[in-house]
GUMILO-880246 format. One line per field, with one value per residue (C-alpha): residue number from 1; residue in three letters; z, x, y negated. Coordinates in steps of 0.2 Angstrom, whole numbers, always signed. Layout:
<recs>
i: (NUM|...)
aa: (ALA|...)
Z: (Z|...)
X: (X|...)
Y: (Y|...)
</recs>
This chain:
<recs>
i: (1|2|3|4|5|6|7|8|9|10|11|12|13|14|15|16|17|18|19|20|21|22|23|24|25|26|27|28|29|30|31|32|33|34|35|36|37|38|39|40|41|42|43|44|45|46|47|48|49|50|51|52|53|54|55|56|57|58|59|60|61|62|63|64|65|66|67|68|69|70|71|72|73|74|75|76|77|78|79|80|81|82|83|84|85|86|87|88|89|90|91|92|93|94|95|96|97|98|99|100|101|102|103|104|105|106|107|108|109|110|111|112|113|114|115|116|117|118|119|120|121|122|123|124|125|126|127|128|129|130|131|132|133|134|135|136|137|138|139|140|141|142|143|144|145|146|147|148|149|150|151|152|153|154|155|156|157|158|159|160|161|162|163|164|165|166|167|168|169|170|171|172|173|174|175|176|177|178|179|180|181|182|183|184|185|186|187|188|189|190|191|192|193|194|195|196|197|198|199|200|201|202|203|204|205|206|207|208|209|210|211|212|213|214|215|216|217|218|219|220|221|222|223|224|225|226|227|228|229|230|231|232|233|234|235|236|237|238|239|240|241|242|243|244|245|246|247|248|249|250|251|252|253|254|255|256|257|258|259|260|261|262|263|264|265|266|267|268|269|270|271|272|273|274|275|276|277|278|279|280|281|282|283|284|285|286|287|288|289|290|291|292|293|294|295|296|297|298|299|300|301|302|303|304|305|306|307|308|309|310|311|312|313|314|315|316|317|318|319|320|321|322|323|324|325|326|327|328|329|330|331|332|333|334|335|336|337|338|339|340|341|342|343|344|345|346|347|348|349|350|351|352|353|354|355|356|357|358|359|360|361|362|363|364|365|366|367|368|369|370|371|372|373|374|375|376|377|378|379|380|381|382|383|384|385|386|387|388|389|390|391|392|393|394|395|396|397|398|399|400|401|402|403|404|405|406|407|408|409|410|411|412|413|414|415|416|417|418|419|420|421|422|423|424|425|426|427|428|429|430|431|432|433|434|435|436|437|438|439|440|441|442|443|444|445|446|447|448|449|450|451|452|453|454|455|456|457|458|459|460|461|462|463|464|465|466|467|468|469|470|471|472|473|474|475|476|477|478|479|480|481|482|483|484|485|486|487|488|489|490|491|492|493|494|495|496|497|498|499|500|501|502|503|504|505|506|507|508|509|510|511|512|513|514|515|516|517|518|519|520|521|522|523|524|525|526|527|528|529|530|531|532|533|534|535|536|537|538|539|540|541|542|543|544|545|546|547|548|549|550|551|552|553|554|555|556|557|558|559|560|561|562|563|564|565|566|567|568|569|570|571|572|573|574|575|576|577|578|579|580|581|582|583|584|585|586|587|588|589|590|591|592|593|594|595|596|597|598|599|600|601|602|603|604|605|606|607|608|609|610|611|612|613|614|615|616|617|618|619|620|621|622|623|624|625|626|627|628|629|630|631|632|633|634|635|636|637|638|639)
aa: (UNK|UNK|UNK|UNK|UNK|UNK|UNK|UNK|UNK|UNK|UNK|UNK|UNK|UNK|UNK|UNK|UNK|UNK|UNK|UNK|UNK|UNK|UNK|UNK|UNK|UNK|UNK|UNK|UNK|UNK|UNK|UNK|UNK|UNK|UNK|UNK|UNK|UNK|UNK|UNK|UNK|UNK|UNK|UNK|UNK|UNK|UNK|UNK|UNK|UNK|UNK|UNK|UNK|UNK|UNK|UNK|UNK|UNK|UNK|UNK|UNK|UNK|UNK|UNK|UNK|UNK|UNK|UNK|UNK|UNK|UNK|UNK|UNK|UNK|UNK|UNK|UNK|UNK|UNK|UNK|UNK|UNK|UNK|UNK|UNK|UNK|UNK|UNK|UNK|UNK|UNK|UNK|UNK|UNK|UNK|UNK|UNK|UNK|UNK|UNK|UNK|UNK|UNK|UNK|UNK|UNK|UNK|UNK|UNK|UNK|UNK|UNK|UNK|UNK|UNK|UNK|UNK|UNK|UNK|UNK|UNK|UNK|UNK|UNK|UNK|UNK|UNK|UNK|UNK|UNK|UNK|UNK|UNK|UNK|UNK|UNK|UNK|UNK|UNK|UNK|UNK|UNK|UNK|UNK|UNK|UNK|UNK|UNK|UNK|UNK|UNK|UNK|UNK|UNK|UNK|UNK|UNK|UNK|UNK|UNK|UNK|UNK|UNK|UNK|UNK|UNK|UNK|UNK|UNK|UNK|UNK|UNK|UNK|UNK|UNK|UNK|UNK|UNK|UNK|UNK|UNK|UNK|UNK|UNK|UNK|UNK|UNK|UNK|UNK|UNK|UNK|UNK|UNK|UNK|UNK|UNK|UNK|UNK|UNK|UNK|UNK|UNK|UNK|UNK|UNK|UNK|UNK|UNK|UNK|UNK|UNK|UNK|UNK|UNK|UNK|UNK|UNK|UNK|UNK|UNK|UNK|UNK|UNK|UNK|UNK|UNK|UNK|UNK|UNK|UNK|UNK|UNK|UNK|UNK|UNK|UNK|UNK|UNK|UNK|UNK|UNK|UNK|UNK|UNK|UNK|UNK|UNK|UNK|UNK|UNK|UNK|UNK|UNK|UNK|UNK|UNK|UNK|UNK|UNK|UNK|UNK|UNK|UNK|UNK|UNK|UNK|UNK|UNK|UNK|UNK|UNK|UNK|UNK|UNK|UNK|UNK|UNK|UNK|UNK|UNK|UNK|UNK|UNK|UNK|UNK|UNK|UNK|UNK|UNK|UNK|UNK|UNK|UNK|UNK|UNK|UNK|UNK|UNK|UNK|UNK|UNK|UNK|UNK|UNK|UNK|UNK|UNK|UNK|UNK|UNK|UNK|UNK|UNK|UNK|UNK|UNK|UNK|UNK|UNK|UNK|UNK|UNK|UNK|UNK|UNK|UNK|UNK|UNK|UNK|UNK|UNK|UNK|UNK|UNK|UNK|UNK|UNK|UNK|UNK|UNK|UNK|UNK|UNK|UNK|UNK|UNK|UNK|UNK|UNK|UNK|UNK|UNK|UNK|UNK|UNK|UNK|UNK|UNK|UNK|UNK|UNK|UNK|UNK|UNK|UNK|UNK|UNK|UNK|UNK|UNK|UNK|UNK|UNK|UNK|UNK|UNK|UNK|UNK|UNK|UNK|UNK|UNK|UNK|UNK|UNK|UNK|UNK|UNK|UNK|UNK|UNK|UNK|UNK|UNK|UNK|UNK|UNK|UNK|UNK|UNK|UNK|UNK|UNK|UNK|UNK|UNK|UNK|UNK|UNK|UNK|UNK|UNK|UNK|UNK|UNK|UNK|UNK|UNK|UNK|UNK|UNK|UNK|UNK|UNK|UNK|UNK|UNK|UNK|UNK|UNK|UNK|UNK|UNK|UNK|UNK|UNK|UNK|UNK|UNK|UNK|UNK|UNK|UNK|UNK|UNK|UNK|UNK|UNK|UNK|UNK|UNK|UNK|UNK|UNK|UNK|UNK|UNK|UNK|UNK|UNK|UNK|UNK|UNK|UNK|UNK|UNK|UNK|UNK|UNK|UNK|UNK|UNK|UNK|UNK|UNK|UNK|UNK|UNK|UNK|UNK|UNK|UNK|UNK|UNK|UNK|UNK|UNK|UNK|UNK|UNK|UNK|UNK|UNK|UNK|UNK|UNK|UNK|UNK|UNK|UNK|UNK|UNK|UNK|UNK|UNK|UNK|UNK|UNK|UNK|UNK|UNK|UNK|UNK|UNK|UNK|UNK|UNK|UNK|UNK|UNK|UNK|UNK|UNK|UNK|UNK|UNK|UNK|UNK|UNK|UNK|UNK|UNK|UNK|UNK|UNK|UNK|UNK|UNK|UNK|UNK|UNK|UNK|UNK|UNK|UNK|UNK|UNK|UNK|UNK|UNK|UNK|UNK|UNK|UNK|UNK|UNK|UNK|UNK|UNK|UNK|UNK|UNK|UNK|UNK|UNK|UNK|UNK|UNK|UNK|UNK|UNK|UNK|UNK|UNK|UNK|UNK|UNK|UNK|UNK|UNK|UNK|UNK|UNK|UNK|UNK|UNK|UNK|UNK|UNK|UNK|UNK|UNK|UNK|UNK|UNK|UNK|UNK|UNK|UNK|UNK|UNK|UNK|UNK|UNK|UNK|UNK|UNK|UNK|UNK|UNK|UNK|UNK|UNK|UNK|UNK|UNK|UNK|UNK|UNK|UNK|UNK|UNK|UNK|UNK|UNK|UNK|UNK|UNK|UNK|UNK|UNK|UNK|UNK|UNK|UNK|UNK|UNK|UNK|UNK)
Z: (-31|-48|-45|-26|-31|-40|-30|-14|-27|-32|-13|-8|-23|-19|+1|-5|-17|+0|+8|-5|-7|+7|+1|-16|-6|+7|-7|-14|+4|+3|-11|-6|+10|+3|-9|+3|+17|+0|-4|+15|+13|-2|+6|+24|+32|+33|+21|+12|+0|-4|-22|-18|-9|-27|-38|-28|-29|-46|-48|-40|-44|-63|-57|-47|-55|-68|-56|-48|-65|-61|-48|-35|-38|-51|-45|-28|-41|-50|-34|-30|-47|-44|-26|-31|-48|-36|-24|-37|-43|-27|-21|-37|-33|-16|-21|-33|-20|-5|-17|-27|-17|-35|-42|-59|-75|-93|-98|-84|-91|-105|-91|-81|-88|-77|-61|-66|-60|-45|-37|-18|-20|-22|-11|+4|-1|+3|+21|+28|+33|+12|+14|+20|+1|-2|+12|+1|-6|+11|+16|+2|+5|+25|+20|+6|+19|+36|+26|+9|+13|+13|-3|-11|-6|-13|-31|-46|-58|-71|-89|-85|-68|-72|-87|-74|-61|-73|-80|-63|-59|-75|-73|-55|-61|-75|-64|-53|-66|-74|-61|-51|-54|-45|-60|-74|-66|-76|-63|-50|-49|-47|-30|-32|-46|-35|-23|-31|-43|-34|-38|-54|-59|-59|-72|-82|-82|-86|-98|-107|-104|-114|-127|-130|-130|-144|-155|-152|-158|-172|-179|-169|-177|-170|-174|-158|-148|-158|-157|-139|-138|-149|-138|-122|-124|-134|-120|-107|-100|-104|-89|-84|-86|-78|-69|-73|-91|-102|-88|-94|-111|-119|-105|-102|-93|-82|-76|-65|-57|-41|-36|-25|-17|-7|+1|+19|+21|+15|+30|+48|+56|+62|+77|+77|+60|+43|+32|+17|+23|+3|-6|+9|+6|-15|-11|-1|-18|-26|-30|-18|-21|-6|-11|-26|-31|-39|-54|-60|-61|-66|-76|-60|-64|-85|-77|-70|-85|-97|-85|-81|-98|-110|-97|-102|-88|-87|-92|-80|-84|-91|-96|-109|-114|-118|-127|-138|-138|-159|-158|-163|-144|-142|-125|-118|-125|-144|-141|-136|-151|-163|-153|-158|-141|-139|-130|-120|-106|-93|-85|-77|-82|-97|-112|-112|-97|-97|-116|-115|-130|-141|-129|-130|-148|-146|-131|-143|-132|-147|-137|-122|-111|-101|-92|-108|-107|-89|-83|-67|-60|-49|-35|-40|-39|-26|-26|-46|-54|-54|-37|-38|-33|-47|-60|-57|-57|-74|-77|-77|-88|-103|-99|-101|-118|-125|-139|-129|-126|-121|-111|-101|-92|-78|-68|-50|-47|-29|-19|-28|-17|-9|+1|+13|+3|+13|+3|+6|+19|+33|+42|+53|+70|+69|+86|+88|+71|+66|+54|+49|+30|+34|+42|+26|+15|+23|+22|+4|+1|+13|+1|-15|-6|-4|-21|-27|-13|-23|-42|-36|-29|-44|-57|-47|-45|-64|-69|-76|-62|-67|-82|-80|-75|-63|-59|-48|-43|-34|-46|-34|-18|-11|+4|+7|+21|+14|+12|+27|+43|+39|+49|+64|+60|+56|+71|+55|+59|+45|+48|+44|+24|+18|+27|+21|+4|+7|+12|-1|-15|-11|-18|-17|-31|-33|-49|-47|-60|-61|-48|-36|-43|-37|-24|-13|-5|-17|-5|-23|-27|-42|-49|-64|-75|-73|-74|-92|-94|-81|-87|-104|-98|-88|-104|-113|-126|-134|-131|-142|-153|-138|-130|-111|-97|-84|-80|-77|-59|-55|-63|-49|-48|-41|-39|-47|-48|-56|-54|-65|-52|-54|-37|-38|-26|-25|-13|-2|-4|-9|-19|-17|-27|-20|-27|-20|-6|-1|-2|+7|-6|+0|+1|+15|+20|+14|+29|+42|+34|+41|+30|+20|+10|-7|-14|-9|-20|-34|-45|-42|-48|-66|-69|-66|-75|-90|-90|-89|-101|-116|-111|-112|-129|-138|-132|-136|-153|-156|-158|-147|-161|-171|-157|-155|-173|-172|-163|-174|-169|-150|-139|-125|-122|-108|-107)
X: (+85|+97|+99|+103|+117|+123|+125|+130|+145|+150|+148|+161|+173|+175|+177|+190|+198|+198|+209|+221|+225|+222|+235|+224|+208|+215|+220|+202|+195|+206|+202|+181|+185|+191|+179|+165|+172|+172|+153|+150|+156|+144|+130|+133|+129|+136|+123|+129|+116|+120|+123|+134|+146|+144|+149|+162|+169|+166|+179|+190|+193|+195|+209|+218|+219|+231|+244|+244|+249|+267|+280|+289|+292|+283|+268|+270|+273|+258|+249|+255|+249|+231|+229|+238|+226|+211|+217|+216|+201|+192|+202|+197|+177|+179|+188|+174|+160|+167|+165|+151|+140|+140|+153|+162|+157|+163|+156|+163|+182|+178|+181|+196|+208|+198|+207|+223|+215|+210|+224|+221|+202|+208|+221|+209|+197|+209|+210|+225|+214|+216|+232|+225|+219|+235|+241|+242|+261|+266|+258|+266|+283|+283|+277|+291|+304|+295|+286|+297|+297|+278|+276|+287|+276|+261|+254|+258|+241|+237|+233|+216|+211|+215|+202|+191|+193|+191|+178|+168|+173|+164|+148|+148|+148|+134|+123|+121|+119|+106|+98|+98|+80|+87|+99|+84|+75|+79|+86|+94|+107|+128|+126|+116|+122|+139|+132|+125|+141|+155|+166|+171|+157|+148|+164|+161|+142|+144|+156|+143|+129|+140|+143|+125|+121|+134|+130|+112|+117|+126|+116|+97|+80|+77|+59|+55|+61|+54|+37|+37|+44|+29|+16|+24|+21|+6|-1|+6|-8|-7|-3|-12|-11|+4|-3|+15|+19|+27|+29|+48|+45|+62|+72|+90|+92|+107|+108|+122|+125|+134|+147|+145|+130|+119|+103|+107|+120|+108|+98|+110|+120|+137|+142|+126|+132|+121|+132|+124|+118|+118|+108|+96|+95|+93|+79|+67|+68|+65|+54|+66|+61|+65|+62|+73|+85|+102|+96|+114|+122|+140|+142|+140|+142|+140|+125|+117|+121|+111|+98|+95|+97|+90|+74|+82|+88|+106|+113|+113|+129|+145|+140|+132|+142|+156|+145|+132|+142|+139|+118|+104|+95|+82|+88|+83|+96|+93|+77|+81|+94|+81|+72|+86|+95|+116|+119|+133|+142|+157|+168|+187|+190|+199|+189|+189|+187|+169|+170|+161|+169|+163|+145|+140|+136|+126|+115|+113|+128|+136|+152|+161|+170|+185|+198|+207|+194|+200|+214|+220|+238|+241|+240|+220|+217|+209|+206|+205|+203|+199|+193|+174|+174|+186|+178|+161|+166|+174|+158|+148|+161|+159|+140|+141|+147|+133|+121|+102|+95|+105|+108|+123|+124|+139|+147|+157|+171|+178|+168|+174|+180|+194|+189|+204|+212|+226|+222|+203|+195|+187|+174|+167|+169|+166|+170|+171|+173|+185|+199|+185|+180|+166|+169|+181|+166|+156|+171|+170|+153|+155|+165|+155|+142|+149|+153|+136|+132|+145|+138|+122|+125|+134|+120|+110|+119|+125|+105|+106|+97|+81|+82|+86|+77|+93|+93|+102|+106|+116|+123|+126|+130|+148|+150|+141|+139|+157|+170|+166|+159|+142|+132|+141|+140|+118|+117|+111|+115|+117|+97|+91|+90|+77|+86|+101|+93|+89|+103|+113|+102|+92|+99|+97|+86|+77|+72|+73|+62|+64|+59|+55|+40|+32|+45|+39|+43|+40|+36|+33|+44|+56|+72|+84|+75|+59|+69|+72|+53|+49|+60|+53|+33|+41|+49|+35|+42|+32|+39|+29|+42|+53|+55|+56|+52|+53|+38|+32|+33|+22|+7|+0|+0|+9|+28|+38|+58|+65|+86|+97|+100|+80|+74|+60|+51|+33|+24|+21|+32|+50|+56|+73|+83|+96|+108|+99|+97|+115|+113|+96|+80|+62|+48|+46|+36|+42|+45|+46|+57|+46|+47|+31|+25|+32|+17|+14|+28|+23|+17|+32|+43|+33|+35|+53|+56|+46|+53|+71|+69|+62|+74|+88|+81|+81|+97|+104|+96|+98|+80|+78|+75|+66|+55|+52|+50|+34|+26|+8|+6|+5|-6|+3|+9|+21|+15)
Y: (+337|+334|+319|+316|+330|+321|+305|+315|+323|+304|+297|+315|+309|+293|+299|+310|+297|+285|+299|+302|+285|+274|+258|+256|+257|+246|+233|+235|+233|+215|+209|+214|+204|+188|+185|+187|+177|+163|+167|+164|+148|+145|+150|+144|+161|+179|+184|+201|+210|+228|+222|+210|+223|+235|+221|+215|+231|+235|+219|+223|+240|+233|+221|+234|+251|+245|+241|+257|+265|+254|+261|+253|+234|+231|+239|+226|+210|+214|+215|+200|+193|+200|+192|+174|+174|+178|+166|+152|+155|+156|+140|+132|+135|+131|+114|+110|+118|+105|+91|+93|+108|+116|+128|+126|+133|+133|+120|+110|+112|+100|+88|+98|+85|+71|+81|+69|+54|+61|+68|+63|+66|+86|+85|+79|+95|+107|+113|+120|+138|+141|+148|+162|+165|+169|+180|+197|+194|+190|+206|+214|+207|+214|+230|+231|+230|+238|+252|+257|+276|+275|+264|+276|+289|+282|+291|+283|+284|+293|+285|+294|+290|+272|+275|+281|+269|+253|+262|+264|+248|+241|+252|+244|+227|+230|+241|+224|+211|+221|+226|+210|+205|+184|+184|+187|+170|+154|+144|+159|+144|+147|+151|+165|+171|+171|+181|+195|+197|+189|+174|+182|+190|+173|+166|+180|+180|+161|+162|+175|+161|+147|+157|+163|+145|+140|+155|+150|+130|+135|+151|+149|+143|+124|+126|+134|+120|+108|+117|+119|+98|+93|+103|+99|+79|+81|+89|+74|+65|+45|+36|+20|+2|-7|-23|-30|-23|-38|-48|-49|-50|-56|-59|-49|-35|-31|-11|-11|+6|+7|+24|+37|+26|+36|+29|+32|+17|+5|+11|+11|+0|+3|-8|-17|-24|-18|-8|-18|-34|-41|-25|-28|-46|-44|-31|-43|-53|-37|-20|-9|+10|+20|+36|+37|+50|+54|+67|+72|+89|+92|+77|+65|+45|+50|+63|+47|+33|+48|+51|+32|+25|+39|+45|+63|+75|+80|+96|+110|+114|+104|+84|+78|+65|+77|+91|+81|+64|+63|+68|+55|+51|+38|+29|+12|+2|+7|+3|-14|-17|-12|-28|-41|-37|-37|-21|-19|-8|-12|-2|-5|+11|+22|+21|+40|+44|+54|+50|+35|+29|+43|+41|+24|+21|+37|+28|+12|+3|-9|-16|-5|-18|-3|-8|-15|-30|-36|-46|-39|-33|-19|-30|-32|-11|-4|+15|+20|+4|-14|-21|-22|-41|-47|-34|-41|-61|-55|-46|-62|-72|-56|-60|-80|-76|-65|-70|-68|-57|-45|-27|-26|-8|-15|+2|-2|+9|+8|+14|+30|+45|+48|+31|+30|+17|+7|-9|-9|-23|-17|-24|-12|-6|+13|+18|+36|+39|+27|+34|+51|+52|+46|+29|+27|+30|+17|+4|+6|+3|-13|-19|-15|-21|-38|-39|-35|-51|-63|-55|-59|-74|-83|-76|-86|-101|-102|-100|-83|-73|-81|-75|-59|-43|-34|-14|-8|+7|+23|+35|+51|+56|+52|+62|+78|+93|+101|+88|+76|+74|+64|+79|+72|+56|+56|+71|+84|+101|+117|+121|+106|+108|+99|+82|+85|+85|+69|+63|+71|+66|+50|+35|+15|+7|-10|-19|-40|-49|-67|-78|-62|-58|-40|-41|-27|-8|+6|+21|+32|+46|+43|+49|+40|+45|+33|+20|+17|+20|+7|-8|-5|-8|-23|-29|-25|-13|+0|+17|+29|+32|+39|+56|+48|+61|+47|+39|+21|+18|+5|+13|+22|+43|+57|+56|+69|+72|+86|+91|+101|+115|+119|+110|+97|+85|+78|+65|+79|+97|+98|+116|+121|+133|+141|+129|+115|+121|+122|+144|+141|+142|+136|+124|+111|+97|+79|+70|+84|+94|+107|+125|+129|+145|+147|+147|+127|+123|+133|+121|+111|+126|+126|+108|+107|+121|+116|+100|+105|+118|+107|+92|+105|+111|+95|+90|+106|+106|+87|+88|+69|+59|+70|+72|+55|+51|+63|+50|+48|+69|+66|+61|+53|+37|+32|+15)
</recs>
């Protein structure tokens, strides 16, 4: 009976604290409010779990009891400092959330500066409901002049019940993270995590998770990572003979990545017209791969150049280029230097921008071509740089100039969001949704996509095509569930998770080989990081002495793609964490979309977390090349 005493007495105390102070409770009952109207918007449903609610007001009784201890307007100006810092915080991840259906962590301000560049990307992702974030001052102020008597009357805190409050407050906020059995699972995701300890709680959780990590870098045993690396691809199956292997022995190779390409407009007409009536023509020469996806986490384009180039996946939090831009990796193009090719990446953008500078010596790029290598005026910009069809016909006179072989990686850049750019052409007739996000996305991969049509095109007609093996590819989504209306536009409503998976996270791919050969439809399920694997069997190239997690796509097998957020996809199930899944965790039926029993997807969950896990190790430990030295000690060979 002791304890249920006991609780009853804390249940009557806080009752009785309610009633004797009804304006701190009613601020605490705001700030409550507004953060879960916020983690409604993360999770796409009024979904409130009793641990939420505690945690939530564990926070904010720890921001709110100081003020109390202040009297008249002080006390209202630091309530009106609480509710505006809350405000931006919550605007912040709900910013971030629009765009990238992920929320900002720690590691993600290594990158905060990159917000500069994209001014009108974060100026079209705030909606005019936000305000309403910031409505306590305005509360405050009307009560300050309707209600002064009261204010006056309210009780000014004690040094020792503000100990007491903050106190309870903290207890409340531990009680849930430690109890929280979703938080102790490796991939809970940032969503989840949000739910159960609120907006704040997840940046404080994180912030613990970073610094663990760091003190882990610079103070933990390796071994254990390098242990678990050795085993994991000792223990890899050797995958079959590739009909195709060497069939491009010595020829150059041209990976040119396009932005914010999802799969979908490669797919639909609009006004009876193709959106991208050149991709579609190069893939009837080419292997197209139709179930291919974007593997990037919060490093986006960089998230899809690493994953692509280095078979490795992306970190599940910040970017690798910016956190491990000086350790020894193993990626496709070292590999291919180490072969007598000239390596070389392009980009009309900054030379720091991702910190590909720092990056691209790391991947084995020799020469970075940024926007300093291009002739163009202002007149030639569309959106954040060079025009795609001036950028690409330079691209090719860089290329003309190369000793053979060589490796150029070549990066569009205006089909980058915000997509309304008054300059742009446009060629289609969207009807109903002429002038929506949308329609504006679609008008800039148009143009990419013409200018993909003229790169192509001229290759061809200078003789280089045939001499080169040409990748092409979608980096990541460019717009998604939050930030436009695409669910109008494909007729996708919020239940229908597992196709707004795919639209979110499938991407355009085809590999050309001279002269067309293998030209064909890949139905196989792939992600970015099979590529590197693949073009080395093409070219011939023994891979032994690399850490690739890829695989070879034209030997047969079972498909497999794993993403940074913990979800995975075979042939036949898709697993969705929480994160994901858009708030909404499962296991469906490729295809259907139908929902399956968790237990189907089990043995997809594993993978992907075994995977993930021992990529993230190496990275983190700049263990890749060390692995990959230990070549003679495993058993596996990609090709």
């Amino acid at each position: 009976m002791e304890p249920v005493l006991r609780i009853v007495s804390v249940f009557r105390w806080m009752r009785n604290g309610i009633r004797a102070h009804p304006f701190f409770s009613c601020c605490v009952a705001w700030l409550v409010i507004k953060q879960m109207l916020v983690l409604w918007a993360f999770l796409e449903r009024p979904y409130t779990p009793p641990n939420m609610v505690v945690a939530l007001t564990g926070a904010s009784l720890l921001s709110l009891a100081w003020a109390f201890a202040l009297r008249g307007r002080l006390r209202l100006l630091a309530l009106a400092a609480v509710d505006v810092g809350y405000g931006l915080i919550l605007l912040t991840n709900l910013v971030y959330f629009r765009q990238f259906a992920d929320l900002p962590s720690v590691a993600s301000l290594q990158y905060a500066g990159l917000a500069a560049d994209l001014g009108e990307v974060v100026e079209g992702l705030i909606y005019p409901s936000d305000a309403l974030l910031f409505l306590g001052p305005v509360v405050l102020a009307v009560l300050a002049l309707r209600r002064s008597t009261w204010l006056a009357q309210q009780p000014r805190f004690t040094f020792r019940r503000v100990a007491v409050l903050s106190a309870v407050g903290l207890c409340l906020v531990l009680a849930v993270t430690f109890t929280t059995r979703r938080l102790k699972k490796p991939f809970g995701g940032h969503t989840v995590v949000a739910s159960r300890l609120g907006p704040l709680g997840y940046h404080a959780y994180d912030a613990g998770a970073f610094v663990a990590r760091l003190l882990k870098k610079r103070f933990g045993s390796v071994e254990e990572e390098h242990a678990a690396a050795r085993a994991f691809f000792a223990a890899r199956p050797p995958q079959g003979e590739n009909p195709l292997r060497g069939i491009a022995r010595g020829k150059n190779v041209v990976f040119v990545q396009l932005e914010s390409w999802q799969a979908f407009p490669t797919e639909m007409e609009v006004g009876g017209e193709p959106v991208t009536p050149h991709f579609n023509a190069l893939a009837k020469e080419s292997l197209r791969f139709t179930r291919f996806h974007s593997q990037v986490g919060q490093g986006t384009t960089s998230d899809a150049e690493f994953a692509a180039q280095c078979s490795l996946y992306p970190s599940r939090t910040g970017s690798v280029y910016y956190e491990h831009a000086t350790n020894d990796l193993r990626c496709l193009p070292e590999v291919l230097r180490e072969q007598g090719y000239t390596t070389v990446a392009m980009h009309a953008n900054r030379p720091d921008f991702w910190n590909r500078a720092a990056m691209y010596p790391t991947v084995g790029i020799s020469t970075y071509f940024d926007e300093r290598s291009f002739d163009f005026t202002f007149a030639d910009e569309i959106g954040l740089g060079l025009a795609d069809e001036i950028f690409f016909d330079q691209a090719i006179d860089k290329l003309k100039t190369l000793p053979e072989p060589y490796y150029a990686l070549v990066i569009s850049i205006t089909s980058h969001t915000p997509f309304n750019f008054p300059n742009l052409p446009r060629e289609l007739q969207h009807g109903a949704h002429a002038g929506t996000r949308t329609a504006h996305y679609l008008d800039t991969v148009r143009y990419t996509d013409r200018a993909l049509g003229k790169f192509v095109e001229r290759l061809r007609r200078e003789g280089m095509l045939e001499n080169t093996v040409l990748v092409v590819y979608g980096d990541h989504m460019g717009v998604a569930r939050d930030s436009s209306n695409v669910g109008d536009v494909l007729a996708l409503g919020a239940g229908d998770t597992a196709k707004w998976f795919d639209v979110e996270r499938r991407v355009p791919a085809l590999i050309r080989l001279p002269g067309g050969a293998a030209a064909g439809v890949s139905t196989t399920t792939a992600g970015q990081v099979d590529l590197a694997p693949t073009v080395a069997a093409l070219l011939g190239l023994d891979t032994k002495t690399t850490a690739f997690f890829g695989r070879d796509l034209l030997v047969p097998g079972e498909g497999f793609v794993a993403f940074p957020n913990g979800s995975a996809v075979g042939d036949r199930e898709l697993y969705l964490t929480a994160d994901g899944g858009h708030g909404k965790a499962g296991c469906f039926e490729v295809g259907s979309g139908a929902q399956l029993p968790g237990e189907r997807c089990q043995s997809l969950a594993d993978r992907a977390l075994r995977e993930l896990q021992i990529s993230w190790g190496m990275v983190e430990a700049d263990l890749v090349a060390k692995v990959a030295g230990d070549a003679p000690a495993r058993a596996v060979s990609q090709l």
